[in-house]
N, C-alpha and C positions, 0 to 999 in steps of 0.2 A: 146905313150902307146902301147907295145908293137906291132910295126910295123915289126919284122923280121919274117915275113912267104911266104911261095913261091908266087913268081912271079902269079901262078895259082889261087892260091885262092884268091890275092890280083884281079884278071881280073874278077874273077865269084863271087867277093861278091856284085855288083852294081847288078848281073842279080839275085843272092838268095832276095838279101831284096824287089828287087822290084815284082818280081815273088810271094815274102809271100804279100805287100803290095796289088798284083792285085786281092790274094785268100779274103781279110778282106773284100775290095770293091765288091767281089759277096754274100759272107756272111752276109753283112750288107744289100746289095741290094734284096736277097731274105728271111731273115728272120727277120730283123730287122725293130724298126719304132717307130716316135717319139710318146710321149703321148700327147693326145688329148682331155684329160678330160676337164670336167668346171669347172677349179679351180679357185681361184682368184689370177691371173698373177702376177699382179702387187704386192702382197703381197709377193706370191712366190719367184718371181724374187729376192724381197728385202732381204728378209732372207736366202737364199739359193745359190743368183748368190755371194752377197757378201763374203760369204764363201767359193764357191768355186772360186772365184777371188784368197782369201790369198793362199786358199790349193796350188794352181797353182802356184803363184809367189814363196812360199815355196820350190817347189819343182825343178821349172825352176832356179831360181834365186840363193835362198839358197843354197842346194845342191850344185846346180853347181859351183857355186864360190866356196863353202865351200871346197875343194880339186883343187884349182886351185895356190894353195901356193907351190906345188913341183916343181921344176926347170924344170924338164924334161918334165912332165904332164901337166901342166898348162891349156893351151887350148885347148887340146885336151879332158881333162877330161869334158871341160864343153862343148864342141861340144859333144861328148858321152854322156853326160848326159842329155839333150835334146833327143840329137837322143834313147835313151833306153826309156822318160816318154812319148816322141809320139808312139812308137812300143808298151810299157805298156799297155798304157792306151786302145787302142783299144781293144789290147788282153784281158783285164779284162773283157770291156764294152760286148762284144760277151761271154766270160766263166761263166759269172756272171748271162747271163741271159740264158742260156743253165743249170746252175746248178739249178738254182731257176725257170726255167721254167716260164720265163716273159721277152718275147721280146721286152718291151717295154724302149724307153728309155728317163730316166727322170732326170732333176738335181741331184737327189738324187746318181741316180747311176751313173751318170757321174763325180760327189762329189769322192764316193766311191771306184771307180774305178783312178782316179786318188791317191787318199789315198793307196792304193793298190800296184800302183805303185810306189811310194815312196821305198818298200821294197827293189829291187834291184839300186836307189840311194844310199841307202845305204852301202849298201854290196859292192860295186864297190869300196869304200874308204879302203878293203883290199885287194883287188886285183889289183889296180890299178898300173900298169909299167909290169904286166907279164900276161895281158890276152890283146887276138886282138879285132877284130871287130867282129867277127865271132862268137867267144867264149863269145860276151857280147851278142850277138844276142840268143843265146844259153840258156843262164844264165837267161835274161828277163823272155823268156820264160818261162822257168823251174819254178824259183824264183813264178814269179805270177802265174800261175798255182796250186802249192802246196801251195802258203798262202792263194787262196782262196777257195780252198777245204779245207783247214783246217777251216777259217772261217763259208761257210755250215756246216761243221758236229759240229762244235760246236754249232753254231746257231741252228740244227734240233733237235742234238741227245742231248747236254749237256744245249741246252734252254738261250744257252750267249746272251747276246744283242749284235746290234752290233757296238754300241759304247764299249765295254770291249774288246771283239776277237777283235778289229780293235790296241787298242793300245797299243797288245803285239808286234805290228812289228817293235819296236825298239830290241826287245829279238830275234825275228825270221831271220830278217834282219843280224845281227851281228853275230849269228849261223850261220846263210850259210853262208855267206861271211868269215867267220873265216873257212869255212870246207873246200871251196875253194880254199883257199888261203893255209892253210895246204896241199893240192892235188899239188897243183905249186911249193909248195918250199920245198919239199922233197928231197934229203936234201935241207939246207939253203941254198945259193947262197954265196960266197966269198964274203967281200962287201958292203954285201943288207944293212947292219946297218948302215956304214959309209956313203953309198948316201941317204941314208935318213936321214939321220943325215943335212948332205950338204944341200940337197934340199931344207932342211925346212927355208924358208927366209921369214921374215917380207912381206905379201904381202896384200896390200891395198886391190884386189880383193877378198881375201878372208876372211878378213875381213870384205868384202861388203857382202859375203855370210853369216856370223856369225851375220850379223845387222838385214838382212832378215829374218832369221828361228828370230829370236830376237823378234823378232817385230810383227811376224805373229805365232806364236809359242801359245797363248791362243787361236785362232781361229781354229787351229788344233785342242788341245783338248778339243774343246768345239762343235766341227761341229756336231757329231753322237748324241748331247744329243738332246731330245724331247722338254722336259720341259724348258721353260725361266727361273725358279727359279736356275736351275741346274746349265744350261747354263754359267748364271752367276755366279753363286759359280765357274766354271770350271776356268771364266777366269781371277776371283780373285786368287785363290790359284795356278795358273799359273804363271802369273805376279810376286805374294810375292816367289814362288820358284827359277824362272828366276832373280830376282833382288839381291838373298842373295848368288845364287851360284856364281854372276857374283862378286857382293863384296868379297867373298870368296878365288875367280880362282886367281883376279888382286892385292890380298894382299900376297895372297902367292906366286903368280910370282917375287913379287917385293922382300919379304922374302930369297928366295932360291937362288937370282942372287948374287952376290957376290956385284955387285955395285948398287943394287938396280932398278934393270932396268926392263921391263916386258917384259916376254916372250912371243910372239903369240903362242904358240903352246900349252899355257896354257890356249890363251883364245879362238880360238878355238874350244878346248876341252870341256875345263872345264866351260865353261860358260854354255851352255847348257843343263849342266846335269843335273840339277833343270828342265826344264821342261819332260824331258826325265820319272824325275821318279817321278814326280806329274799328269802322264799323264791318269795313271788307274785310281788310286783312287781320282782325282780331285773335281768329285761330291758329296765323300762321306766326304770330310773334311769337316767342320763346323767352325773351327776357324783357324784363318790367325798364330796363333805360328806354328801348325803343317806343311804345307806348308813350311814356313821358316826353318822351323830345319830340314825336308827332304834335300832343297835348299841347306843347310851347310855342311850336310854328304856328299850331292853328290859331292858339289861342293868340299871338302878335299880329299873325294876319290878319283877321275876325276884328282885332281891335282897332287895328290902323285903318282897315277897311269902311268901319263904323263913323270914323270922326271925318275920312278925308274923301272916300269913294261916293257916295248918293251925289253930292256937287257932281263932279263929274261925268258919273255915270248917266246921270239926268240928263245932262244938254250933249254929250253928247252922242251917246246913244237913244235920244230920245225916249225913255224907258223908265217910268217912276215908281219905285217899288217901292210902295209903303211900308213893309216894315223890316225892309234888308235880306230877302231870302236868297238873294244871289250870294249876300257874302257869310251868311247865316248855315247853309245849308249847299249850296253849291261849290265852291271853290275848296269850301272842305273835304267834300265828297270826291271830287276830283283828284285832291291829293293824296285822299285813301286807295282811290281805285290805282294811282299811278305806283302806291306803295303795296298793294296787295299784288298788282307783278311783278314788281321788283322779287317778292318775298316769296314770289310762285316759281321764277324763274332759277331765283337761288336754292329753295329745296332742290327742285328737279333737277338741277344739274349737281348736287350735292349726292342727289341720290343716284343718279348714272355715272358716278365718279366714282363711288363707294362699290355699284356695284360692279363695274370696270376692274377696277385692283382688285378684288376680290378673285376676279375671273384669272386676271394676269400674273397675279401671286396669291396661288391658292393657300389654304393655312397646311403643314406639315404635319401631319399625324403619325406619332410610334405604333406599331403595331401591339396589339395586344396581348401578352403573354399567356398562351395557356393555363390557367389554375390547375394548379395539382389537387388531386385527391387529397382528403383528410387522413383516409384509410392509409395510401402509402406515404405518410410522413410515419406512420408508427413502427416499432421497431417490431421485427419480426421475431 
């Protein structure tokens, strides 16, 4: 991944990372400190460690395999991507409590914080073969910085929760990484289409990372909710999403090959895109069709997007996204957030309807009949 830079920066990048690593370790040592409350541990522990257990595996695992199918990249992307979610995550767990003015740190925010850095796993999947070590150090940085000041100000000023600002960073994610990566290939590269093209090989590990996000994909979008009722609704209409895109991805790969044969590059993509854009509005569905017909749009989109979109996207938006994260991660996202108001808008006017008529035709109540004594039913 991009290894051609001078001899210099490649000797002073061991003394940059470890010099930022030495500044976390006094930042953490003088302002930082674990929470001490009287909670109840073991309940906590239960509900919280096991969630961020998946978050983690998601992020370590998934991710990382998930771009390790390019010839060139392979191992390196996923040594990088570890290396970028431990540099993340720290840097969250310190900005997160400097923004919110709460040094304290708790599963919650170590949940969080890790979710956060997910952001720039993402993005890396279009930049990947033309930025170094330096420039991803850079990128971390930056990347989680500005999503989670976006996240405060939405949180203080616009009153989101932070289950909703958390799961546009499949849209945010795939914006910078798509802006990035327009910055690097200005012009296009001679080329760049055909070694990607090459690159892209059947490859077991990455589909070990496609099984991962697979698997662990409704405990993402169900981590930030409060309520158990929701929770579960989250990781119902997850699951019915994820399973009809994946039907979806592996019929139409096998549709479009000539011999019938399936494409990885389809699945991948395309299998995912079901939880991608069931990820906002997941607590507000109520019934398992709607979940499934998001699952099918993404999952056609995601596909068609895969075989016919990179051509074009490339020449002419000047913009090479090595491993598809616009249509991967962003247009799904997009069509979640555009269906999580739809789904917002119809509760609330369902609910100032309900309670309208209620107002206007109140309910009738009989009055209630005095009870007689026991005494004077008896005969005298």
């Amino acid at each position: 991944m991009g290894s051609k830079y001078p001899p210099s920066v490649r000797g002073c990048l061991p003394l940059w990372t470890l010099t930022l690593e030495v500044a976390f370790i006094l930042v953490f040592c003088f302002f930082m400190d674990y929470d001490s409350s009287s909670k109840d541990h073991k309940a906590l522990m239960g509900t919280y460690g096991a969630i961020f257990q998946d978050v983690t595996v998601m992020a370590a695992l998934g991710l990382g395999f998930l771009t390790s199918s390019l010839w060139k990249q392979g191992w390196s992307s996923v040594a990088f991507n570890l290396f970028m979610l431990a540099l993340g995550v720290q840097w969250s767990v310190l900005l997160n409590g400097f923004l919110n003015q709460n040094m304290v740190i708790t599963l919650s925010s170590m949940q969080q914080a890790t979710m956060s850095s997910m952001s720039p796993l993402i993005s890396v999947g279009a930049v990947l073969g033309k930025v170094n070590l330096v420039q991803l150090v850079v990128m971390t940085l930056m990347e989680v910085t500005v999503f989670d000041t976006m996240r405060m100000v939405s949180k203080k000023f616009l009153h989101m929760p932070d289950y909703i600002n958390m799961m546009y960073i499949h849209v945010f994610a795939a914006c910078f990484g798509l802006t990035v990566a327009w910055h690097f290939t200005k012009p296009l590269p001679k080329g760049a289409q055909k070694k990607d093209q090459m690159a892209r090989s059947p490859s077991l590990f990455a589909m070990l990372g496609t099984l991962f996000l697979w698997i662990f994909w409704p405990s993402f979008n169900s981590a930030l909710l409060h309520s158990l009722p929701d929770r579960k609704i989250a990781v119902f209409n997850t699951y019915y999403a994820l399973a009809v895109s994946t039907v979806t991805a592996i019929s139409l790969s096998a549709l479009a090959h000539p011999q019938g044969k399936i494409n990885m590059a389809y699945i991948h993509n395309a299998v995912l895109a079901g939880g991608v854009a069931v990820g906002a509005p997941s607590h507000l569905i109520d019934s398992p069709w709607i979940a499934m017909v998001l699952g099918l749009i993404t999952g056609l989109m995601s596909s068609m997007e895969t075989k016919s979109l990179p051509e074009h996207f490339n020449h002419v938006m000047w913009t090479h996204d090595t491993c598809g994260v616009g249509y991967t991660f962003g247009l799904p996202g997009v069509l979640g957030g555009i269906t999580n108001i739809i789904l917002a808008v119809y509760h609330t006017s369902f609910l100032i309807w309900l309670l309208d008529s209620k107002q206007k035709h109140p309910r009738k109540t009989r009055p209630i009949p005095k009870q007689e004594s026991f005494l004077s039913l008896l005969p005298i």
